[in-house]
C-alpha positions as CSV (number, residue, x, y, z in Angstrom):
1,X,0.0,0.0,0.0
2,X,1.5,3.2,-1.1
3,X,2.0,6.4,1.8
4,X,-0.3,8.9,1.1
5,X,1.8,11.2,3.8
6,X,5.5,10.1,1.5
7,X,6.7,13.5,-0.1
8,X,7.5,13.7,-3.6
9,X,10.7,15.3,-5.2
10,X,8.5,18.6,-5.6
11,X,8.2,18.6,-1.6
12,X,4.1,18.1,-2.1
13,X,2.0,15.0,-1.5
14,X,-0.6,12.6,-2.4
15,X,-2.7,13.9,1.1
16,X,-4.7,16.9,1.1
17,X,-5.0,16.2,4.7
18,X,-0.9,16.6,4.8
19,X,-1.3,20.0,2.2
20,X,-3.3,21.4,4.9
21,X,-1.1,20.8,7.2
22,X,1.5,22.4,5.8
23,X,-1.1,25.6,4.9
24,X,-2.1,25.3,8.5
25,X,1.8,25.9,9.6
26,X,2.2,28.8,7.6
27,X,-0.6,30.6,9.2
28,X,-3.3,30.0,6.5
29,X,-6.9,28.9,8.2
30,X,-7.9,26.1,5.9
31,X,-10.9,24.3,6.3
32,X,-12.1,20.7,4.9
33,X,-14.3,21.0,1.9
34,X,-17.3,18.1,0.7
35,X,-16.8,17.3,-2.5
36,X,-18.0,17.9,-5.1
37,X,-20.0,20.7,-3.8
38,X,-16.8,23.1,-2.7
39,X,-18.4,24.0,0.3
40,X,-16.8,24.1,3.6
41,X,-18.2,21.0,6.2
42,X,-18.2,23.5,8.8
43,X,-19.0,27.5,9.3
44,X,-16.3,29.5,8.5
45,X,-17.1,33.1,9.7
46,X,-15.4,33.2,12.9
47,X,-12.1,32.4,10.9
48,X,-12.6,36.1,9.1
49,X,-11.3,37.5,12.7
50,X,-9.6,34.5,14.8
51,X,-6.6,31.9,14.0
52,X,-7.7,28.6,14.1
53,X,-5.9,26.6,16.4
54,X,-3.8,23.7,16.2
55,X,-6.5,21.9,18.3
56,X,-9.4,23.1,15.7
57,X,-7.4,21.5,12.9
58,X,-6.6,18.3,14.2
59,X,-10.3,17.6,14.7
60,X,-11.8,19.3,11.7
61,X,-8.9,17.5,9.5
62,X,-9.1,13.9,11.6
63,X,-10.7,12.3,8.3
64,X,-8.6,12.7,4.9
65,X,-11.4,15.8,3.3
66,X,-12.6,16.1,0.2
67,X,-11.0,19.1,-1.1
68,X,-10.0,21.8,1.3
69,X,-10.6,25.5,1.0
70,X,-8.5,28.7,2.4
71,X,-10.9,31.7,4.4
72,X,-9.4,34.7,2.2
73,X,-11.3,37.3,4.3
């Protein structure tokens, strides 16, 4: 079975569970998308003013999502 989590030569990987992760880190609030609607799986608004925190992420990203999406403001 291959590792979805395994970096490839271009530093990304199969995981959008890992992307977000890394989107996460850098200070972007990402949230977990249904697809193929593109709609976030949970409200977003309160990410317009506050950080998500590292807490938040682990338990909205605890299943691999369907797409994710990044609160722009």
């Amino acid at each position: 079975m291959k590792n979805l989590t395994e970096n490839k030569p271009d530093g990304n990987t199969d995981s959008l569970r890992a992307e977000a992760k890394k989107l996460h880190e850098a200070g972007f609030t990402v949230l977990p998308v249904k697809f193929p609607e593109k709609r976030p799986t949970v409200s977003w608004r309160k990410y317009l003013t506050q950080q998500m925190t590292d807490q938040e992420f682990e338990r909205l990203f605890a299943a691999e999502p369907g797409g994710i999406g990044i609160v722009c403001g």
